[in-house]
C-alpha positions as CSV (number, residue, x, y, z in Angstrom):
1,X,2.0,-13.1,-21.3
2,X,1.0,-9.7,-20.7
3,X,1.1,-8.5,-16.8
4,X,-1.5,-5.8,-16.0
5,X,-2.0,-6.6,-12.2
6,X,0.4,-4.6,-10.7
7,X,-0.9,-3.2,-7.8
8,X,-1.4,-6.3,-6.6
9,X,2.1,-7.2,-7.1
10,X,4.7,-5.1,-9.9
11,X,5.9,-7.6,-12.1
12,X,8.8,-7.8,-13.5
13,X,11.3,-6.5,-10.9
14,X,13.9,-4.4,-11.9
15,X,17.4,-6.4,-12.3
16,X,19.3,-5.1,-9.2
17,X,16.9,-6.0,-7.2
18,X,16.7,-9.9,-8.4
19,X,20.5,-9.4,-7.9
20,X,20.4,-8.0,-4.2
21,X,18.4,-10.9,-3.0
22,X,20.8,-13.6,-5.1
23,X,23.7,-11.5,-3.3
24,X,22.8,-11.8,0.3
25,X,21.8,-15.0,-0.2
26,X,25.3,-15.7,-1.2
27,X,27.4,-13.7,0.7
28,X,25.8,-12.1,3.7
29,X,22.7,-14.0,5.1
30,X,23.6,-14.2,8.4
31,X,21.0,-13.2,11.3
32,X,21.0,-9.6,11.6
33,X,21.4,-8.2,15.5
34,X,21.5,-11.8,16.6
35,X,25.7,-12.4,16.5
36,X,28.9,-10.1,16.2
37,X,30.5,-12.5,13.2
38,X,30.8,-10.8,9.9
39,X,28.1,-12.2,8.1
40,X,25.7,-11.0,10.7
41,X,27.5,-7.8,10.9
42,X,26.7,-7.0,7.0
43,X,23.1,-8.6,7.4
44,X,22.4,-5.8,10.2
45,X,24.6,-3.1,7.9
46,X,21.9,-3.7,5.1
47,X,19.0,-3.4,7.0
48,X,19.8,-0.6,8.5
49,X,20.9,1.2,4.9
50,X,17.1,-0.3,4.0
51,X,15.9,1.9,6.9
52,X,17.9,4.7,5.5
53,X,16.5,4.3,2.1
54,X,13.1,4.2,3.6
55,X,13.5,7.5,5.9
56,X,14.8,9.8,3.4
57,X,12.3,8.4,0.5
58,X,9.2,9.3,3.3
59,X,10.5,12.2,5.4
60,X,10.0,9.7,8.3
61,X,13.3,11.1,9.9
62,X,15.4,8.9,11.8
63,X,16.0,5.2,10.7
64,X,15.6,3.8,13.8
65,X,11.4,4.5,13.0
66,X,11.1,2.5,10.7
67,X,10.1,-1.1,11.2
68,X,10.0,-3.8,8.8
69,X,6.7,-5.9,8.5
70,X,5.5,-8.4,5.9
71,X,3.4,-6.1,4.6
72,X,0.8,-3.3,4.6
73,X,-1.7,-5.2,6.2
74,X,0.5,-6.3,8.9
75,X,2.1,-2.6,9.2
76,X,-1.8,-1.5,9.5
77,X,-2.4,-4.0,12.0
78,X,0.1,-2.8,14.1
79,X,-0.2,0.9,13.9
80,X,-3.9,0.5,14.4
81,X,-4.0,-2.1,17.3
82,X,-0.9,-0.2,19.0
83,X,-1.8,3.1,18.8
84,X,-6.0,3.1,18.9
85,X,-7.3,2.9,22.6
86,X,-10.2,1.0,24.2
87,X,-13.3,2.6,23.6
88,X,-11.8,5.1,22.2
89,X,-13.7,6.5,18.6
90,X,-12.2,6.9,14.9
91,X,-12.7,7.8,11.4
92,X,-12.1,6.1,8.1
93,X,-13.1,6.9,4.7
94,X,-15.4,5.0,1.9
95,X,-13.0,3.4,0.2
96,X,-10.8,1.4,2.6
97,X,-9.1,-2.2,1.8
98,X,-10.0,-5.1,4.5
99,X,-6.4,-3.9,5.9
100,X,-8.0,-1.1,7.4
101,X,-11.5,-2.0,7.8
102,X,-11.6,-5.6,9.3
103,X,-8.5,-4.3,11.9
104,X,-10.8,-1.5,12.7
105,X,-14.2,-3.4,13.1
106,X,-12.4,-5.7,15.3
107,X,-11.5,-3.4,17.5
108,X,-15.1,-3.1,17.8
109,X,-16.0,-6.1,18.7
110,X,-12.9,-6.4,21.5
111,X,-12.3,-3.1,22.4
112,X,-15.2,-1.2,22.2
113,X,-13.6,1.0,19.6
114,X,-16.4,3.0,17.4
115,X,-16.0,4.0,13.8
116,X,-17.6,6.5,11.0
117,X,-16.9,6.6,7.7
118,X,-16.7,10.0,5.6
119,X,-17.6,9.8,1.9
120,X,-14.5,10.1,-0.2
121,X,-15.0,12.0,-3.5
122,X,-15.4,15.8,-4.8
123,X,-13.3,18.7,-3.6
124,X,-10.5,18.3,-1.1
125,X,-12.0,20.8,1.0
126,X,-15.8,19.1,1.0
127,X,-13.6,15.8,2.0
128,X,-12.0,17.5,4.9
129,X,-15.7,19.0,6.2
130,X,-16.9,15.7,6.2
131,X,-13.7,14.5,8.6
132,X,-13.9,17.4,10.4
133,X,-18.1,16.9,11.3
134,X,-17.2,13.5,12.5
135,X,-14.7,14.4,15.3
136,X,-15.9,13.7,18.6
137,X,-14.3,14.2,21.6
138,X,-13.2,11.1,21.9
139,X,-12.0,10.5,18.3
140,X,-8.4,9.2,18.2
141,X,-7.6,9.0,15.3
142,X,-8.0,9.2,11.1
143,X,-7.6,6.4,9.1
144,X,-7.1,6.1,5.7
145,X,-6.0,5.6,2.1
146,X,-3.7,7.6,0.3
147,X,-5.0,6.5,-3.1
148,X,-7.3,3.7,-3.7
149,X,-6.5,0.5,-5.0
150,X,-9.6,0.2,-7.3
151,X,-10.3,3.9,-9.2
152,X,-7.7,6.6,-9.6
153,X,-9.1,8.5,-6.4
154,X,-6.5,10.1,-4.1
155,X,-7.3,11.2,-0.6
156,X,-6.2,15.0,0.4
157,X,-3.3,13.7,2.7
158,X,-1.0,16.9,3.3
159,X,-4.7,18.5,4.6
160,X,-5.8,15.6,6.5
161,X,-2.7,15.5,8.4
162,X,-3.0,19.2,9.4
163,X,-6.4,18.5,9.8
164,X,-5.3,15.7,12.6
165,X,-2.5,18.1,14.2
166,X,-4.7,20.8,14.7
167,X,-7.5,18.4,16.6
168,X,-4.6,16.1,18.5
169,X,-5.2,12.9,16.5
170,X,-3.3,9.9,15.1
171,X,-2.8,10.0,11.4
172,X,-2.5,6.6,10.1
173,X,-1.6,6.4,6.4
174,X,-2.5,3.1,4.1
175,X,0.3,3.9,1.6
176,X,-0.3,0.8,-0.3
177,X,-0.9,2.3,-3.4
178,X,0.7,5.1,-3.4
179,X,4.3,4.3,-2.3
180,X,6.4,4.9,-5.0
181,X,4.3,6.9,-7.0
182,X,2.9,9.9,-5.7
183,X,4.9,12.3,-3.0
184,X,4.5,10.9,1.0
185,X,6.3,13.0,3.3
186,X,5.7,12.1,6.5
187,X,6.9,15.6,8.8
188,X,5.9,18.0,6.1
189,X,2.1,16.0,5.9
190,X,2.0,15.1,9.6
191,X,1.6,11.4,9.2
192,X,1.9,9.9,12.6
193,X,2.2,6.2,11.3
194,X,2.5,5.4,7.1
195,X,2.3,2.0,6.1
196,X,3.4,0.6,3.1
197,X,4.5,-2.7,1.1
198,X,7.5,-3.4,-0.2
199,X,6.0,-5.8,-3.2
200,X,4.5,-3.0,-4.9
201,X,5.8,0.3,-6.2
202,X,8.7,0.1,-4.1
203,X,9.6,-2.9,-6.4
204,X,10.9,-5.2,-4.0
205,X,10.2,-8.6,-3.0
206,X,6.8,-10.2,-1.9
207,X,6.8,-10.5,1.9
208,X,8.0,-6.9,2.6
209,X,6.6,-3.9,4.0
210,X,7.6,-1.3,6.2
211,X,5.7,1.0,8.9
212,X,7.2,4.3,9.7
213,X,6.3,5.9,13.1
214,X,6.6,9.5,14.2
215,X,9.5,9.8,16.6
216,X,7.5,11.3,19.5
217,X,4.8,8.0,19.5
218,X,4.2,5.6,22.1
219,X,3.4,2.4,20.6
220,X,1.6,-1.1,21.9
221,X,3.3,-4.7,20.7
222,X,1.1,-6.9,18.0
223,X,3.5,-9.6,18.6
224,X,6.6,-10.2,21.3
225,X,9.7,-12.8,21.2
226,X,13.4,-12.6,19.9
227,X,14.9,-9.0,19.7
228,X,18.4,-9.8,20.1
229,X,19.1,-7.7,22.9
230,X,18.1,-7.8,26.7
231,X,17.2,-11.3,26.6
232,X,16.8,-11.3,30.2
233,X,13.7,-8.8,30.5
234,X,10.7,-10.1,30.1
235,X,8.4,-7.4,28.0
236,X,9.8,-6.1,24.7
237,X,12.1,-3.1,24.3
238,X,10.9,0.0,24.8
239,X,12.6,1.6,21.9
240,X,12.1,1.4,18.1
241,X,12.6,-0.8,16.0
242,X,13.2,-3.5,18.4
243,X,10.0,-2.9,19.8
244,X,8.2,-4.0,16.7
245,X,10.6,-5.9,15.3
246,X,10.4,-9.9,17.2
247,X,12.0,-12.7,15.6
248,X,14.8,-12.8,12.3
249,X,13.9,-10.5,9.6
250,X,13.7,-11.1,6.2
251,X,17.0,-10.5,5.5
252,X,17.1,-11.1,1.2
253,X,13.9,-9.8,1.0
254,X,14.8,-6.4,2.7
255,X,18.1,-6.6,0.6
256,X,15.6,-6.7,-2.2
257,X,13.6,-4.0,-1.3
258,X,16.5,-1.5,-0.1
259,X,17.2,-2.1,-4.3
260,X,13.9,-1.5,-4.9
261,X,13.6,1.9,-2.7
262,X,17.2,3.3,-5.0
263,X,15.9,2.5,-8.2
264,X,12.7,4.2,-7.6
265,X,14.5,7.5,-6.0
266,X,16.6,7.2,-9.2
267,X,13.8,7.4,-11.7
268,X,11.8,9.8,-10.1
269,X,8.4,9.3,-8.7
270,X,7.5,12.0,-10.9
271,X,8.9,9.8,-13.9
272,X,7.1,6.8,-12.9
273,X,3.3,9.2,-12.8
274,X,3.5,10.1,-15.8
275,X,4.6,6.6,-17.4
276,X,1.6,5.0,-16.1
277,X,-0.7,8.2,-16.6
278,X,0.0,8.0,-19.9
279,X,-0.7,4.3,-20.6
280,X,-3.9,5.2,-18.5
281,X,-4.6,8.0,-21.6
282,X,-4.1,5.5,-24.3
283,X,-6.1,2.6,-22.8
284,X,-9.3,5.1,-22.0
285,X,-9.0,6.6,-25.5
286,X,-9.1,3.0,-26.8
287,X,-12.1,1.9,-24.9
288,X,-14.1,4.9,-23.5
289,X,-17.1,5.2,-25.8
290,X,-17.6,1.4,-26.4
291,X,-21.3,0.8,-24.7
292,X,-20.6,-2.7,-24.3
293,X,-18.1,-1.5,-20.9
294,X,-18.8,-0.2,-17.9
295,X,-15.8,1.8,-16.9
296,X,-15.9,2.9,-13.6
297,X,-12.1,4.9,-13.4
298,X,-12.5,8.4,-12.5
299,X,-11.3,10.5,-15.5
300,X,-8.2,11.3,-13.6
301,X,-5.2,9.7,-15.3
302,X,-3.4,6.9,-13.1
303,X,-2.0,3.4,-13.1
304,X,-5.6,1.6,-12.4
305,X,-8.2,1.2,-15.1
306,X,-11.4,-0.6,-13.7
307,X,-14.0,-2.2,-16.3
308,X,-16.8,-4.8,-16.2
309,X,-18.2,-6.4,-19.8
310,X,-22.2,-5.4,-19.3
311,X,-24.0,-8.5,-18.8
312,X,-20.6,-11.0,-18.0
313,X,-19.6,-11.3,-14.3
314,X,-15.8,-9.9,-13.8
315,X,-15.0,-13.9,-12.5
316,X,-15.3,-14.5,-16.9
317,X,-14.4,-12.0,-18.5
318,X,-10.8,-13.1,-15.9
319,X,-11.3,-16.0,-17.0
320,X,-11.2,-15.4,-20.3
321,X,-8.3,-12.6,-20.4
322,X,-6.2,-15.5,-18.7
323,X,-6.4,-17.3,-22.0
324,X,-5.6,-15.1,-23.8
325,X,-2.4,-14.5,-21.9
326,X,-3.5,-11.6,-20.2
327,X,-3.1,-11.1,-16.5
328,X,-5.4,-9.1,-14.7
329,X,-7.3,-9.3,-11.0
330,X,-10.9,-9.5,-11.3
331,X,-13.7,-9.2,-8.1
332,X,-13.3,-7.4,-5.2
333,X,-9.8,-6.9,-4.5
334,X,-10.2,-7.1,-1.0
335,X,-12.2,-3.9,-0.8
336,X,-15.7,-4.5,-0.5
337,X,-16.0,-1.0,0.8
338,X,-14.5,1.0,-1.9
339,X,-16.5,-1.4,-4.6
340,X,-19.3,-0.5,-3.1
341,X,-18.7,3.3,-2.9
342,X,-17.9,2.9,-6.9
343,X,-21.2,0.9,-7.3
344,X,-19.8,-2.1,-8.6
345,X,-21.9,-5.4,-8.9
346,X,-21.9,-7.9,-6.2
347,X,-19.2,-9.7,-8.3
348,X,-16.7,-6.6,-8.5
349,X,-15.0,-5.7,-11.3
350,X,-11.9,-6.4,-13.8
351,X,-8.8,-4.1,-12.7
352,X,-5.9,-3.4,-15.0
353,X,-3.5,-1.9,-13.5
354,X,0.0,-0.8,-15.1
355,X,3.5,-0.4,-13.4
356,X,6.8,1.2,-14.3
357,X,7.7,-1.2,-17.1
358,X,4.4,-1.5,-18.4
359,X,4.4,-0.8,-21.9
360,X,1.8,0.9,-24.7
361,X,2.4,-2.7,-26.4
362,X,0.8,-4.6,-23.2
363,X,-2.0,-1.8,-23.8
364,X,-2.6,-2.7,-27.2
365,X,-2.3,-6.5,-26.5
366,X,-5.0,-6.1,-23.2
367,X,-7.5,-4.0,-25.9
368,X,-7.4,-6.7,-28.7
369,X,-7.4,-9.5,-26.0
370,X,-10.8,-7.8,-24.6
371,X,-11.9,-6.8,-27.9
372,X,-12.1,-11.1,-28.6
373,X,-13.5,-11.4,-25.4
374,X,-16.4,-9.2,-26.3
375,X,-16.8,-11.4,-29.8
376,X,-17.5,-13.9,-27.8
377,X,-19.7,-13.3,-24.7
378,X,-21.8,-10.1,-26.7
């Protein structure tokens, strides 16, 4: 089996984190903040050296800001629906997942919220003229993708955050992709919320994410219950991350993903870009030319390659792949937006995408693999 469908999911996981998880399910799994016995003392100690992991990695300052979630769409779903008023107006761009568009809409529908959408694409500065046209006064906030999860097409973040300070305005930050690969610092970019999963390039467990607040942010409750402290009052805590954080946490998985966080800081994002830039070089120069492809990919070198065989929906030629032991996500990767942007058929598209132990073998093996497929269908 070849895996190519990391940004869905990285796959395999590096070993310590496979061994965190087994460990505090052990040795520690006790409920965290919900008991002063040892077990739940060392369940709280580990998330809060998660929080730590996750605060220094993103600039995000103090630990306490960060909350843990399930993941980016339910990080998104809280910043958005916690920080965006009724009635009140905001911006997204052209290539947003559902996480950030269906939240959004909505908020149309029950809040009277109002959205535009600037076109993504070209120079940084002709992205942030097209933001900056579509503040009104009553625009709350900017929305948006760090990097999208179908083309290798990053957003201008450090500017849009400036951009957002300078005009009083929420930054929320859809990290999904780009966690774990590219630089996010959340003071020096002036993110006010950054959301990100835990399953991806952070290489922890599935059912992890995190969303990291500004310290200065007053926040709205998605969901209230258990925090494990004042009991007796009946509205959440005001402070983070209790506010955020109801119910028993996902203690091995955020054991997992504290792993995942220190193995990443000790490779090096920078490492990690240029190991999947570079399988990006040697698939393109495999495939770019053949006239039986359509290769959407920017030319920008990155850990997404996006393809459709002309004349085959992306449903077979997935199909197919799978067969032949190849496993990639085909269709429209929950991002109808940004597929349409691209100008992809009504079917989508076939994304490979590679991850940091992606190898030039599973390039080779993915070419040859389409290469049959192409025999047969052409």
């Amino acid at each position: 089996m070849i895996y190519l469908d990391n940004a869905a999911t990285t796959y395999p996981k590096p070993e310590s984190v496979v061994q965190a998880v087994t460990s505090c399910m052990r040795e520690y799994c006790g409920n965290p903040g919900r008991g002063s016995h040892t077990m739940a003392v060392r369940a709280s100690e580990k998330l809060y050296e998660c929080r730590q992991e996750a605060a220094e990695l993103f600039g995000g300052g103090s630990p306490e800001n960060v909350v843990f979630t399930l993941n980016t769409t339910y990080a998104l779903n809280m910043a958005i629906k916690g920080l965006v008023p009724a009635g009140a107006h905001v911006i997204i761009s052209d290539m947003e997942h559902n996480s950030v568009l269906r939240p959004v809409e909505e908020l149309r529908r029950s809040r009277g919220v109002q959205y535009d959408i600037f076109r993504t694409g070209g120079s940084d500065f002709e992205t942030l003229e097209r933001i900056r046209r579509l503040i009104r006064r009553d625009t709350a906030a900017v929305i948006c993708t760090a990097c999208s999860n179908i083309i290798n097409r990053t957003l201008p973040v450090r500017e849009i955050g400036r951009l957002c300070e300078n005009h009083g305005l929420y930054f929320i930050l859809d990290g999904a992709q780009a966690a774990g690969i590219y630089d996010i610092h959340m003071r020096r970019d002036k993110i006010t919320a950054l959301c990100v999963p835990g399953h991806k390039s952070l290489m922890g467990p599935q059912g992890t994410g995190l969303l990291l607040l500004r310290e200065d942010v007053p926040i709205g409750t998605l969901i209230e219950g258990g925090s494990g402290i004042h009991s007796a009052d009946l509205g959440m805590p005001e402070f983070l991350p209790d506010r955020l954080e109801a119910g028993t946490m996902a203690t091995p998985g955020i054991a997992g993903l504290c792993a995942g966080i220190q193995y990443v800081r000790s490779r090096g994002l920078e490492d990690i870009r240029a190991h999947e830039a570079s399988l990006y070089r040697v698939m393109m120069n495999t495939l770019r030319g053949d006239s039986r492809l359509v290769i959407y990919s920017s030319r920008i070198p990155g850990a997404i390659v996006l393809l459709n065989i002309k004349g085959v929906s992306a449903q077979k030629t997935g199909y197919e792949l799978d067969r032949r032991g190849i496993c990639v996500r085909s269709g429209l990767h929950c991002a109808p937006l940004a597929h349409e942007t691209v100008g992809t058929p009504d079917g989508g598209a076939v994304r490979v995408s590679f991850g940091p132990f992606s190898t030039v073998e599973d390039v080779t093996g993915f070419c040859n693999a389409l290469y049959d497929v192409l025999k047969t269908e052409i």
